[in-house]
One Martini backbone bead per residue (centre of mass of N, CA, C, O) as a GRO file, in nm:
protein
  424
    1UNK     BB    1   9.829   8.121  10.238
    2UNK     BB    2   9.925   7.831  10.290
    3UNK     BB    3   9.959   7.839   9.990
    4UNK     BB    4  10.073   7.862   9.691
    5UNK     BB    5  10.100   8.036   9.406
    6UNK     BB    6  10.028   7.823   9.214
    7UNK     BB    7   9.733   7.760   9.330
    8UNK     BB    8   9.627   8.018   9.382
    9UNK     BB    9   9.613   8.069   9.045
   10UNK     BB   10   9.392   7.818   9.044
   11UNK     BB   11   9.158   7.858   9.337
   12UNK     BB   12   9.134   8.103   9.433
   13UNK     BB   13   8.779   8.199   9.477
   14UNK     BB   14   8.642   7.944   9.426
   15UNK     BB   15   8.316   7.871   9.267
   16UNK     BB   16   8.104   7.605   9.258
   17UNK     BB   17   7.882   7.508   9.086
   18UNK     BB   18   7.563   7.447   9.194
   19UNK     BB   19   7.386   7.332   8.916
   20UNK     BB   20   7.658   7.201   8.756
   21UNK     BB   21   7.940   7.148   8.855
   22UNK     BB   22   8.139   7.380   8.728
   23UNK     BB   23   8.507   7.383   8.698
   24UNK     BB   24   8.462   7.583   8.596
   25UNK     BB   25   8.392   7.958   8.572
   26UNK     BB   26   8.143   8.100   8.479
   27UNK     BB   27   7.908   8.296   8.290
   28UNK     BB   28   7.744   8.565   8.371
   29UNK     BB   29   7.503   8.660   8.134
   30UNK     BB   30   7.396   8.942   8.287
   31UNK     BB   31   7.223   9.198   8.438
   32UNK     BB   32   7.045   9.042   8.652
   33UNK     BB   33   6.852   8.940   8.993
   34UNK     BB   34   6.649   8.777   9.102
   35UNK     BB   35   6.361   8.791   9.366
   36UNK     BB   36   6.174   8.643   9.536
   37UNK     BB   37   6.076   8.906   9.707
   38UNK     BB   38   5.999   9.212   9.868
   39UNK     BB   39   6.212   9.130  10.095
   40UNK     BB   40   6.459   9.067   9.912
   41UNK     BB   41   6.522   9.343   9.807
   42UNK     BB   42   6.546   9.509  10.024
   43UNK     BB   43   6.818   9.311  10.137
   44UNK     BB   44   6.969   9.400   9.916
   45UNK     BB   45   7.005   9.695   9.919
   46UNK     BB   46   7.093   9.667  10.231
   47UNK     BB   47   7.317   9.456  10.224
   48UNK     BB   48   7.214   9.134  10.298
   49UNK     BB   49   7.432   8.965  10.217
   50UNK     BB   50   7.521   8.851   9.915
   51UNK     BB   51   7.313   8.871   9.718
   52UNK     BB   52   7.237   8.983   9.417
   53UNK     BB   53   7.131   9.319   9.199
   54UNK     BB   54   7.349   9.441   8.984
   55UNK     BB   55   7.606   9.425   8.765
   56UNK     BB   56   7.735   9.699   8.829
   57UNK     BB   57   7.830   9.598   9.098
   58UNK     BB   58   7.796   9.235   9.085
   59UNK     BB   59   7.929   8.956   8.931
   60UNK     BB   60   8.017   8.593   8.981
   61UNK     BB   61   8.246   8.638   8.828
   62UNK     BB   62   8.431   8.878   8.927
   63UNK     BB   63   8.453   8.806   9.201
   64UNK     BB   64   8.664   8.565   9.161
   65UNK     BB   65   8.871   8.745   9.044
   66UNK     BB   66   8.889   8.936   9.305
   67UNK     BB   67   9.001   8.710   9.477
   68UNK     BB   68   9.230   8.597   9.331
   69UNK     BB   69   9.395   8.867   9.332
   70UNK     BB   70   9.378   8.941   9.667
   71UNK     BB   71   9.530   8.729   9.719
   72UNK     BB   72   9.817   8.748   9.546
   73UNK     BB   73   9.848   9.036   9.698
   74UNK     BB   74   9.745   9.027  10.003
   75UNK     BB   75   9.477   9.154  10.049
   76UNK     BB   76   9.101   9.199  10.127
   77UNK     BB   77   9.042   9.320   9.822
   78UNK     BB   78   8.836   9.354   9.516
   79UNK     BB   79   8.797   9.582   9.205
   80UNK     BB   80   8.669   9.550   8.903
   81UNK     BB   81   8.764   9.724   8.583
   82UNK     BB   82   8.718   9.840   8.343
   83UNK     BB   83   9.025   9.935   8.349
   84UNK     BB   84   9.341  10.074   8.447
   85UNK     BB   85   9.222  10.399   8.431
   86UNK     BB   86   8.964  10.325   8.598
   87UNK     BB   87   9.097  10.254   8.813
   88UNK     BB   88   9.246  10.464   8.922
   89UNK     BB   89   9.030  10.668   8.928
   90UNK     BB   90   8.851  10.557   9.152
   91UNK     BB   91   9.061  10.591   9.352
   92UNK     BB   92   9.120  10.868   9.358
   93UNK     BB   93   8.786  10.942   9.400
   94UNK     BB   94   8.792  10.793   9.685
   95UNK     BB   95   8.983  10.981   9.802
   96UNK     BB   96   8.914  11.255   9.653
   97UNK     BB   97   8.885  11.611   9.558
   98UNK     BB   98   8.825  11.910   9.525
   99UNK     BB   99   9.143  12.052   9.601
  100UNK     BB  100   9.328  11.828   9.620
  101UNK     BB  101   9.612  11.616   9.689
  102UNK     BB  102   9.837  11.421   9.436
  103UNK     BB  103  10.134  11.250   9.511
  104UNK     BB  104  10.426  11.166   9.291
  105UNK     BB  105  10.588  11.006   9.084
  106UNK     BB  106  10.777  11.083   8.757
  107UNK     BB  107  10.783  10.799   8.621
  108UNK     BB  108  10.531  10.750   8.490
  109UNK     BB  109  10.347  10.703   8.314
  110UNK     BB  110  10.196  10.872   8.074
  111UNK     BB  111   9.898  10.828   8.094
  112UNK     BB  112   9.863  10.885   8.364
  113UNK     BB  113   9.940  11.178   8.333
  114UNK     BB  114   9.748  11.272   8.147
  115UNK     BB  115   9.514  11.203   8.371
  116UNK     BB  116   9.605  11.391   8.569
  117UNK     BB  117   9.641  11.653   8.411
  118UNK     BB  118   9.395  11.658   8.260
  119UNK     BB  119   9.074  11.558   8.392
  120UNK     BB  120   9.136  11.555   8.710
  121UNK     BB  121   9.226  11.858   8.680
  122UNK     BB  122   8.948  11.966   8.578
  123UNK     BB  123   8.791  11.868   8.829
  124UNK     BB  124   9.024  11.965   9.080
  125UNK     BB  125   9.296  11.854   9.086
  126UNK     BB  126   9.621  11.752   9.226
  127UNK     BB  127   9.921  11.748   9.066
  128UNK     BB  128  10.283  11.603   9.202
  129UNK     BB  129  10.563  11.601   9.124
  130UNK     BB  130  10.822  11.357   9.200
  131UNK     BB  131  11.148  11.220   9.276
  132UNK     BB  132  11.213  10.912   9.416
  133UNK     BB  133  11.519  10.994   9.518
  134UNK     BB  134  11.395  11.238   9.702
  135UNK     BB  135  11.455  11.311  10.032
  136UNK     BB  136  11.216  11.263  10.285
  137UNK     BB  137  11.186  11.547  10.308
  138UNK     BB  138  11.070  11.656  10.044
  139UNK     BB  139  10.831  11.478  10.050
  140UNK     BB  140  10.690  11.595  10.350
  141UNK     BB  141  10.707  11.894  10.233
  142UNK     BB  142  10.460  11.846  10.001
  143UNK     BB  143  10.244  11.762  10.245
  144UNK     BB  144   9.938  11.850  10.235
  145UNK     BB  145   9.612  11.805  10.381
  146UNK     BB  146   9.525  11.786  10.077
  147UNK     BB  147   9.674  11.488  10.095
  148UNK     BB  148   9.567  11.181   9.991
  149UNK     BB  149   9.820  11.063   9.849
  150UNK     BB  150  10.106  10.793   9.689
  151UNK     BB  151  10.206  10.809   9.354
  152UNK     BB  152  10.313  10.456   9.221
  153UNK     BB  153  10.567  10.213   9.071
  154UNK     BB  154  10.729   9.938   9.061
  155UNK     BB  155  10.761   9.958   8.708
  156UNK     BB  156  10.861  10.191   8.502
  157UNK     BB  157  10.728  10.247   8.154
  158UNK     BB  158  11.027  10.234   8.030
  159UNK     BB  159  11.304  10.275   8.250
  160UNK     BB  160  11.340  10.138   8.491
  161UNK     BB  161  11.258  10.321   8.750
  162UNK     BB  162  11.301  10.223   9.050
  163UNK     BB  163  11.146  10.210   9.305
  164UNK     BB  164  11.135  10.255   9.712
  165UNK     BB  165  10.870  10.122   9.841
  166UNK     BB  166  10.964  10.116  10.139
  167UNK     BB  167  11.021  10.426  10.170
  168UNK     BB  168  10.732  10.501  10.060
  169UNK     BB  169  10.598  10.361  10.320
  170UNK     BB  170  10.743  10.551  10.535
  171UNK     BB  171  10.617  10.813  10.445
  172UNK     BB  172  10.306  10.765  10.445
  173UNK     BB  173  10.276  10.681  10.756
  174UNK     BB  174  10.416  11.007  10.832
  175UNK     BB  175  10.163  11.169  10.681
  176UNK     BB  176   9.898  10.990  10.671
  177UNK     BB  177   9.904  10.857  10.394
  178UNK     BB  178   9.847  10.628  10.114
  179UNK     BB  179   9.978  10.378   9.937
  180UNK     BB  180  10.017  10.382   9.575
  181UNK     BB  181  10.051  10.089   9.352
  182UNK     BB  182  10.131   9.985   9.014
  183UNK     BB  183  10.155   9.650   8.956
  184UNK     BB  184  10.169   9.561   8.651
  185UNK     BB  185  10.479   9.458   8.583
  186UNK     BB  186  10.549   9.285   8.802
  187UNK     BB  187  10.330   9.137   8.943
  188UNK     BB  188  10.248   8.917   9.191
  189UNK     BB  189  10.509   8.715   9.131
  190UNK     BB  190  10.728   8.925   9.187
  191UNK     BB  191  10.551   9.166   9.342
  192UNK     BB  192  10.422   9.285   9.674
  193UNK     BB  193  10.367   9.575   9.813
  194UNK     BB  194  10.189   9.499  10.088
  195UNK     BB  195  10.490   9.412  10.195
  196UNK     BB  196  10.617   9.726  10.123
  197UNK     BB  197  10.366   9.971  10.207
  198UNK     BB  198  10.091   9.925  10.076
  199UNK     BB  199   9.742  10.010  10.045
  200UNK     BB  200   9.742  10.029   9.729
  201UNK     BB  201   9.655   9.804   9.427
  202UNK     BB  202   9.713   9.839   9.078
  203UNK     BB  203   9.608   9.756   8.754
  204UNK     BB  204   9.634   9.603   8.451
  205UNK     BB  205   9.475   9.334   8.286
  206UNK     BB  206   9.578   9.326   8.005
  207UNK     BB  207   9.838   9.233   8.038
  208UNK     BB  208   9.964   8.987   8.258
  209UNK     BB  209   9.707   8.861   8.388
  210UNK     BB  210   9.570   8.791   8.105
  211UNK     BB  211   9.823   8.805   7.853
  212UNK     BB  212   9.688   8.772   7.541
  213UNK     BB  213   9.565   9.075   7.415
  214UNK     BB  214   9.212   9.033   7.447
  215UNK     BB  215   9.150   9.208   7.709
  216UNK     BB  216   9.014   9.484   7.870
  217UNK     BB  217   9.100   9.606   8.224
  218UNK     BB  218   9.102   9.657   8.608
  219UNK     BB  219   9.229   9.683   8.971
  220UNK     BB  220   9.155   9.701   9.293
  221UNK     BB  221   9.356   9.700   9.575
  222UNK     BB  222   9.276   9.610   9.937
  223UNK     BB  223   9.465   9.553  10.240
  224UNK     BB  224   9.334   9.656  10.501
  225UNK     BB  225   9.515   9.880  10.687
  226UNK     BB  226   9.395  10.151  10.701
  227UNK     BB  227   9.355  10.443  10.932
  228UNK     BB  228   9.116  10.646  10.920
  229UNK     BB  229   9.016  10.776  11.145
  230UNK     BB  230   9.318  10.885  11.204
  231UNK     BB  231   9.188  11.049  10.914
  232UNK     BB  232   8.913  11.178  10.955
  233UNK     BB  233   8.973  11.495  10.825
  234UNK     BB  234   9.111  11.355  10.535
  235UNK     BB  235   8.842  11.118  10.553
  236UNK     BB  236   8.523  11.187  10.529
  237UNK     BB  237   8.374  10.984  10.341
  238UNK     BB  238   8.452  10.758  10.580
  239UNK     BB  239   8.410  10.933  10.847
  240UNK     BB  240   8.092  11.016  10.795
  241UNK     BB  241   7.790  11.037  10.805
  242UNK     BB  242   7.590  11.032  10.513
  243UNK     BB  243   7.333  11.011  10.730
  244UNK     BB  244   7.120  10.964  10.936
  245UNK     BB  245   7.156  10.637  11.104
  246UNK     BB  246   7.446  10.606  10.965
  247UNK     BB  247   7.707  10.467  10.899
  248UNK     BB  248   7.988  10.487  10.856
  249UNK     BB  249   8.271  10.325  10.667
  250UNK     BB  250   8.415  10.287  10.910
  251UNK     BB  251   8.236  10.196  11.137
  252UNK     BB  252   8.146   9.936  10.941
  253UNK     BB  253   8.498   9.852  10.848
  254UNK     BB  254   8.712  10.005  10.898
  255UNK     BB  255   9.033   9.913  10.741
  256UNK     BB  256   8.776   9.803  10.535
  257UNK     BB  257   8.662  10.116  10.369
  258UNK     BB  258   8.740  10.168  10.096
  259UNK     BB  259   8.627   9.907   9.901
  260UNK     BB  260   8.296  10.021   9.972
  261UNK     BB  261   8.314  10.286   9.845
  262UNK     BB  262   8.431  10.224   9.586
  263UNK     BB  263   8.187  10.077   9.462
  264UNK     BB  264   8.001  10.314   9.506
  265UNK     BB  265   8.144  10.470   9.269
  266UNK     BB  266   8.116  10.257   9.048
  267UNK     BB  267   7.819  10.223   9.052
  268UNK     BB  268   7.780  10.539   8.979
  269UNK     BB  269   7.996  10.529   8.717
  270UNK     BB  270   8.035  10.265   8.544
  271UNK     BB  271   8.333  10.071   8.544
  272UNK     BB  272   8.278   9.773   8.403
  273UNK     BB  273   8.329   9.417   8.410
  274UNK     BB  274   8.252   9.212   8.208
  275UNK     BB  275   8.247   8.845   8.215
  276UNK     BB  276   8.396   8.764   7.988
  277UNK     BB  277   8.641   8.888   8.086
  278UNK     BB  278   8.675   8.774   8.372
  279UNK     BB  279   8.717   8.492   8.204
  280UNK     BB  280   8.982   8.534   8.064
  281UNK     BB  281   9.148   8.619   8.292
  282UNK     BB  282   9.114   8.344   8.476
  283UNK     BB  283   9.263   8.202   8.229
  284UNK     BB  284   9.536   8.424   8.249
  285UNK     BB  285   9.595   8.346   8.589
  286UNK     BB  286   9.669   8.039   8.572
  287UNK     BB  287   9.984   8.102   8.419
  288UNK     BB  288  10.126   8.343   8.523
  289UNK     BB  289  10.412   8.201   8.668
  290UNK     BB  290  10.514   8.079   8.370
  291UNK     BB  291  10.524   8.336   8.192
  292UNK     BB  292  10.674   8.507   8.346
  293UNK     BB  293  10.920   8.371   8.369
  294UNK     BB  294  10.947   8.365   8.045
  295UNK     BB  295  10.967   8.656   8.005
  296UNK     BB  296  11.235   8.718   8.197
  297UNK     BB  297  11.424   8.519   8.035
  298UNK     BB  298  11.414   8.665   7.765
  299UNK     BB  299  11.442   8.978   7.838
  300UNK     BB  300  11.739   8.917   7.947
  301UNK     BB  301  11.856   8.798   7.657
  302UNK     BB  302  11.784   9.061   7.512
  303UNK     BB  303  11.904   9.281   7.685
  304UNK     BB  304  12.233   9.136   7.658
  305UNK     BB  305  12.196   9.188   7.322
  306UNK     BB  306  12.189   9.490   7.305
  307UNK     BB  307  12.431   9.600   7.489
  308UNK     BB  308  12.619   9.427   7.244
  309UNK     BB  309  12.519   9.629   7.059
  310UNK     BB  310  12.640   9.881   6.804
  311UNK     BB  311  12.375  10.045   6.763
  312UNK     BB  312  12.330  10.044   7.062
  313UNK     BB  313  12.377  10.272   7.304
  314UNK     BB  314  12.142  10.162   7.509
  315UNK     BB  315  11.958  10.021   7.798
  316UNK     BB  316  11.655   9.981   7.984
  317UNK     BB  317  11.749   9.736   8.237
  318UNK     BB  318  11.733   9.615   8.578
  319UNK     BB  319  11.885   9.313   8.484
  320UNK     BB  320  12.147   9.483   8.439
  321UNK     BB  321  12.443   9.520   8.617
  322UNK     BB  322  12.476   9.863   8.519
  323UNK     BB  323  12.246   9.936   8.641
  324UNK     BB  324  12.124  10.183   8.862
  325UNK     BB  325  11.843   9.948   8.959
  326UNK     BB  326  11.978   9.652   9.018
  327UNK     BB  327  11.991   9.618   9.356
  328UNK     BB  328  11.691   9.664   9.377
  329UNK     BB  329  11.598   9.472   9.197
  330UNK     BB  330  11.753   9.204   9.391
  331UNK     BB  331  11.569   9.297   9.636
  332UNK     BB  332  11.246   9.324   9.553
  333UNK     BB  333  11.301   9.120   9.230
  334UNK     BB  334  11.436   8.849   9.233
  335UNK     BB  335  11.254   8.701   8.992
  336UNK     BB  336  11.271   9.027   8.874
  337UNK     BB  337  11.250   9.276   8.598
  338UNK     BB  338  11.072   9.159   8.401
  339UNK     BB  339  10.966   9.281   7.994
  340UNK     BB  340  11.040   9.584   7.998
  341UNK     BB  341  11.191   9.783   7.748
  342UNK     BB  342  11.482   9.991   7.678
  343UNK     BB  343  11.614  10.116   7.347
  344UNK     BB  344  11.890  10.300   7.182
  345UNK     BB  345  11.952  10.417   6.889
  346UNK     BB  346  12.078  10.521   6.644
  347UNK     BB  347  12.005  10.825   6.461
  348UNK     BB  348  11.750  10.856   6.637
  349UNK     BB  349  11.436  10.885   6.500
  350UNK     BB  350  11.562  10.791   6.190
  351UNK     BB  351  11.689  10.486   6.367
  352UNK     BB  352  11.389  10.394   6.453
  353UNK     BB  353  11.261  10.371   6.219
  354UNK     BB  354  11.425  10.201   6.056
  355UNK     BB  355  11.344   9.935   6.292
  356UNK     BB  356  11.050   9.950   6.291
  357UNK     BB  357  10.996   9.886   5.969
  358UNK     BB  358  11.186   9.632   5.949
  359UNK     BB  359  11.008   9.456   6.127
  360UNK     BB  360  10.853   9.102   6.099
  361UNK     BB  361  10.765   8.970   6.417
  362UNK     BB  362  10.773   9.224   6.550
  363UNK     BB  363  10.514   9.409   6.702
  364UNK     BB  364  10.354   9.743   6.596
  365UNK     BB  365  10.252   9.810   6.958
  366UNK     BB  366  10.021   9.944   7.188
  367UNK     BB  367  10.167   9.729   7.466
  368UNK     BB  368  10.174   9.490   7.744
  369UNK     BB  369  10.195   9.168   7.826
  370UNK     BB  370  10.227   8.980   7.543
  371UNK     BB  371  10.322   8.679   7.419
  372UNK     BB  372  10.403   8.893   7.251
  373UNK     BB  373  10.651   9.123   7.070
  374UNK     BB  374  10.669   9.441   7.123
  375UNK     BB  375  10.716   9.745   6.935
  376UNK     BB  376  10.785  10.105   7.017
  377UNK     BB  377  10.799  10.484   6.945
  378UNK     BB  378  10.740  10.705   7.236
  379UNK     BB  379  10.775  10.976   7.139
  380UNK     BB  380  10.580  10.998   6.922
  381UNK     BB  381  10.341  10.842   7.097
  382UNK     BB  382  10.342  10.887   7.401
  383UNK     BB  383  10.515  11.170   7.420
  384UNK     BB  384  10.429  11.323   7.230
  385UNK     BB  385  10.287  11.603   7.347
  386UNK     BB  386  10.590  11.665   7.433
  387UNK     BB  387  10.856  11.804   7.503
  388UNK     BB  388  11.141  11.791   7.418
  389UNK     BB  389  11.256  11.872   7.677
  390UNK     BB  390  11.061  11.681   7.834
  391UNK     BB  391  11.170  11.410   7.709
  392UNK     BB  392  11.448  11.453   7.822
  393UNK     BB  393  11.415  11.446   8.109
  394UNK     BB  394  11.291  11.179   8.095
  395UNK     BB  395  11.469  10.966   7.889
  396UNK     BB  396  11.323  11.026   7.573
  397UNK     BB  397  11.504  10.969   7.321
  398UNK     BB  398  11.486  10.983   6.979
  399UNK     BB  399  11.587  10.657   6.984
  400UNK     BB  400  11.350  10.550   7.156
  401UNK     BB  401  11.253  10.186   7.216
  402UNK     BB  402  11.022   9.969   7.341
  403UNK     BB  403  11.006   9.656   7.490
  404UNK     BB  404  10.809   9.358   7.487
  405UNK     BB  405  10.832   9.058   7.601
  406UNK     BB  406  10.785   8.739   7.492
  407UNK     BB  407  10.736   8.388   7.428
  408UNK     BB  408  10.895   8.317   7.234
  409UNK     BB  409  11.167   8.274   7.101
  410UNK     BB  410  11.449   8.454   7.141
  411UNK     BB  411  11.573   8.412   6.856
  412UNK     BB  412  11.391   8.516   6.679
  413UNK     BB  413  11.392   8.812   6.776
  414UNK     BB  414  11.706   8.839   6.760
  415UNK     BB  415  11.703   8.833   6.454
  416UNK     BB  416  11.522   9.063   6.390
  417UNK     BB  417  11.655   9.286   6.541
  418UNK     BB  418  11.894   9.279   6.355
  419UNK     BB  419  11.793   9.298   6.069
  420UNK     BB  420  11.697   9.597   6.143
  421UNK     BB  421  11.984   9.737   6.253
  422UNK     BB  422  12.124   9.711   6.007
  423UNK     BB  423  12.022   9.934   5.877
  424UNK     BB  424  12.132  10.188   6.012
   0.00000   0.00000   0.00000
């Protein structure tokens, strides 16, 4: 910690291979790894020493960038997951069980929510949303005994409606339970949440720290400071004996229990990520700190060609200085407010339409965080399945389409998006 942010996403947890002394990380495409004799897979087994017993658990590609993500956000440790949606799961799977309750703030992405509403509620989770703006009481009565987690974004897109993670991690800690933050959108060259009361931060690697939209991937990063001990008993599986004879997760890692039980239910659920893609991943932390710079500041010079487009009715990026988020943005994200936006055009459903049809350069795609300029129609595709009504609540108006900001020259975005609102 000792190094800049930028030496350390070119070098932090890197192990020079030992046999061929390549200076870059290799790809260790195995399934599995030999045993010397009978007493080494015992030990191996039995968790002695570091060597390991099979990629499905850990593979030294994939180590490296666990400990390289978990040292930029400031972590204890990290376990990388075939994606996102993967690290998610784990991360509540690992905190929750059937009859528990999940507390978000309701800006939360939609996938995010269609995966709390639809799957782990069918398995027996209960999840309650929350406006990020409500005030501590109204959080801290929503917290009843079997609440496991409060889950937030630092970054929601599209609406860039930003909260206030020191407040939410105020919270979280007078409630005793510990506060989950999906940090893909601001990455940690932007926002580091576990600097502001966060005990666990969730990726989706495919975007921002891949970069440039070739693999898929999820990262769950461990703080290693939540005290579980002291909710012995309202996160049994990490402090009690699994077994006669065997220490729990608690009394055998401490504060840093969390991340040694979610392996164990990784391991067991398979939510593996290739070498290969560890390896891309890699390759796309070398430069994150220069990409995100210019993200952040495409983002910033088209949204405020946006706002002041008489076809665009509003605009929703917080490093615009009208926004109701930008003094928040200023406090949390000084070095930027991101790269993804939301802008409404005239004309509803098919004025958006008119102008997503229309795009030359910009790319008509669900993803974000790619070296390219993405952009997509939400209320028909991501909140597709919402009511009417509920997408009005939400703020995703009929006209409403999000922007991925790239790479590109800026000028040339702004040409094309001119001549696509041209056509409204």
């Amino acid at each position: 910690m000792t190094w800049g942010f930028e030496t350390r996403q070119i070098h932090a947890g890197e192990v020079v291979d030992a046999q061929a002394g390549a200076r870059i990380t290799p790809v260790y495409q195995t399934a599995g790894y030999v045993f010397d004799d009978f007493e080494d897979a015992v030990g191996r087994f039995a968790e002695k020493g570091e060597r390991l017993v099979y990629s499905r658990h850990a593979n030294p590609t994939n180590v490296v960038a666990e400990r390289r993500i978990a040292d930029l956000e400031g972590g204890a440790g990290a376990l990388l997951t075939g994606s996102g949606q993967a690290a998610i799961f784990t991360t509540i799977y690992s905190l929750a069980s059937a009859g528990d309750h999940i507390l978000a703030t309701s800006s939360l992405y939609e996938g995010t929510k269609q995966l709390f509403r639809g799957n782990l509620a069918r398995q027996g989770l209960v999840f309650d949303f929350l406006d990020a703006e409500a005030p501590d009481a109204e959080w801290l009565a929503r917290i009843t005994p079997r609440t496991k987690a409060i889950f937030t974004e630092s970054i929601p897109n599209p609406k860039n409606d930003i909260p206030d993670v020191d407040r939410l991690g105020g919270i979280a800690r007078r409630a005793g339970v510990p506060l989950v933050v999906d940090n893909t959108v601001a990455t940690p060259y932007l926002f580091r949440p576990i600097e502001h009361g966060a005990d666990i931060v969730i990726h989706s690697t495919s975007k921002w720290l891949g970069g440039h939209g070739a693999v898929i991937g999820g990262v769950v990063v461990d703080s290693g400071r939540f005290d579980w001990r002291a909710q012995a008993d309202r996160y049994p599986q990490l402090t009690r004996s699994p077994r006669p004879g065997v220490p729990s997760f608690a009394e055998k890692f401490g504060t840093g229990a969390f991340l040694p039980f979610a392996v164990t239910l990784a391991n067991d659920y398979g939510p593996t990520l290739p070498a290969t893609s560890a390896f891309l991943l890699l390759l796309g932390i070398d430069t994150l700190s220069l990409r995100v710079e210019r993200h952040v500041a495409n983002a910033q010079r088209i949204a405020e060609w946006l706002d002041a487009h008489p076809a665009v009715r509003s605009v929703d990026y917080a490093g615009l200085p009208g926004n109701a988020y930008h003094e928040r943005a200023r406090r949390l994200l000084p070095l930027g407010a991101g790269s993804v936006l939301a802008f409404e055009v005239r004309g509803g459903r098919e004025g958006a339409r008119t102008v997503i049809d229309a795009l030359e350069l910009v790319t008509r795609m669900t993803h974000i965080g790619d070296v390219r300029t993405l952009a997509i129609h939400t209320g028909s595709t991501i909140h597709s399945k919402l009511s009417e009504e509920e997408r009005v609540s939400l703020g995703i108006a009929p006209g409403l389409i999000r922007l991925s900001v790239g790479l590109e020259t800026p000028d040339d975005v702004i040409a094309d998006l001119d001549q696509a609102l041209a056509r409204i």
